[in-house]
N, C-alpha and C positions, 0 to 999 in steps of 0.2 A: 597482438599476436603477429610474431614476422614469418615470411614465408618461410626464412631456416627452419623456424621451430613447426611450424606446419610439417616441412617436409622430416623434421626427428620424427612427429607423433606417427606420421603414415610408416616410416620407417620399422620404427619400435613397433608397431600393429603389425604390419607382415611380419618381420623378423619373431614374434612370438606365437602368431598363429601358424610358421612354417615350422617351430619346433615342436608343436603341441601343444605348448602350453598355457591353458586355459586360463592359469594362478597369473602369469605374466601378463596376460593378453588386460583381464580385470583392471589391473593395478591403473591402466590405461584410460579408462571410464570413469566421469561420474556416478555416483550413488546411483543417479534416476535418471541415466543414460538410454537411448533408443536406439534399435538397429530396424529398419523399417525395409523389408526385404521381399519383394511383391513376388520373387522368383520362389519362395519358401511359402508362399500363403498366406502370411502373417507378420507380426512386427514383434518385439522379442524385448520387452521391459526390464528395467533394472540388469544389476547385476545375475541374479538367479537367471533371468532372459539370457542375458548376451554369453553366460556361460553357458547353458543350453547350446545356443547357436553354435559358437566355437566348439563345441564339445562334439554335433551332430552333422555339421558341416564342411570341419578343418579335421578334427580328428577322426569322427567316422568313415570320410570319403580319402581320408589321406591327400586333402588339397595341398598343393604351393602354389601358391603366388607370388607373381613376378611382376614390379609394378613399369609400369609403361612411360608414363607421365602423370605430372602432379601440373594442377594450375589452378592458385588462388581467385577463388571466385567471390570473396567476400570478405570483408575482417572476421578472422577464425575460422572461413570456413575454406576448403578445397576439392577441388574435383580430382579425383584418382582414378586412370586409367590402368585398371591391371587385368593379366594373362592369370589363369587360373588351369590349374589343371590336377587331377586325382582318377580316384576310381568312376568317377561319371565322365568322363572323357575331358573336355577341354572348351573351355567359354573365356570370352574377353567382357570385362563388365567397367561399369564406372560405379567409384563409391562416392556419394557427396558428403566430407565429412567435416562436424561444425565442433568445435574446440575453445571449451571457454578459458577465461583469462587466468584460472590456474593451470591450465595447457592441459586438461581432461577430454575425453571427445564426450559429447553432452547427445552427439547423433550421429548415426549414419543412415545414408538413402542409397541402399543399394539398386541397381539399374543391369542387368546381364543382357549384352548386346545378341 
């Protein structure tokens, strides 16, 4: 996994959760994909999960996100630093996201500073 394609899949993840959509956002995950998100109470399985989240958290709150910085921390995986902001006002958070070798994100460990 090279850091270009790291920095596509973080790309292609903002770019479809700032448009809504939840059908785009999936295509992005695997099957048995995690969002583990300590700021929401819980962690968010599968596809049915991570469309939840997108649906209750991007489209509910009307987030964008604006991403800050990217810095590979691993093979496949990357730390993202992004600005978020919607109807709950405005937080900077890091996503840790891990991407396996068909370039799927397989996890995320969201962090809201």
């Amino acid at each position: 996994m090279t850091d270009t394609r790291l920095r596509q899949t973080a790309d292609a993840l903002i770019a479809a959760t700032n448009a809504y959509d939840a059908d785009a956002a999936l295509t992005l995950f695997a099957a048995d994909a995690v969002i583990d998100d300590p700021s929401a109470g819980h962690r968010f399985d599968g596809h049915a999960g991570i469309r939840n989240y997108v649906e209750q958290y991007f489209v509910g709150f009307h987030t964008v996100t604006r991403l800050l910085s990217i810095e590979t921390i691993g093979e496949g995986r990357a730390r993202i630093r992004v600005d978020f902001t919607g109807d709950f006002g405005h937080e900077i958070g890091l996503l840790d996201i891990s991407v396996n070798a068909d370039g799927l994100i397989t996890r995320i460990e969201a962090d809201l500073e």
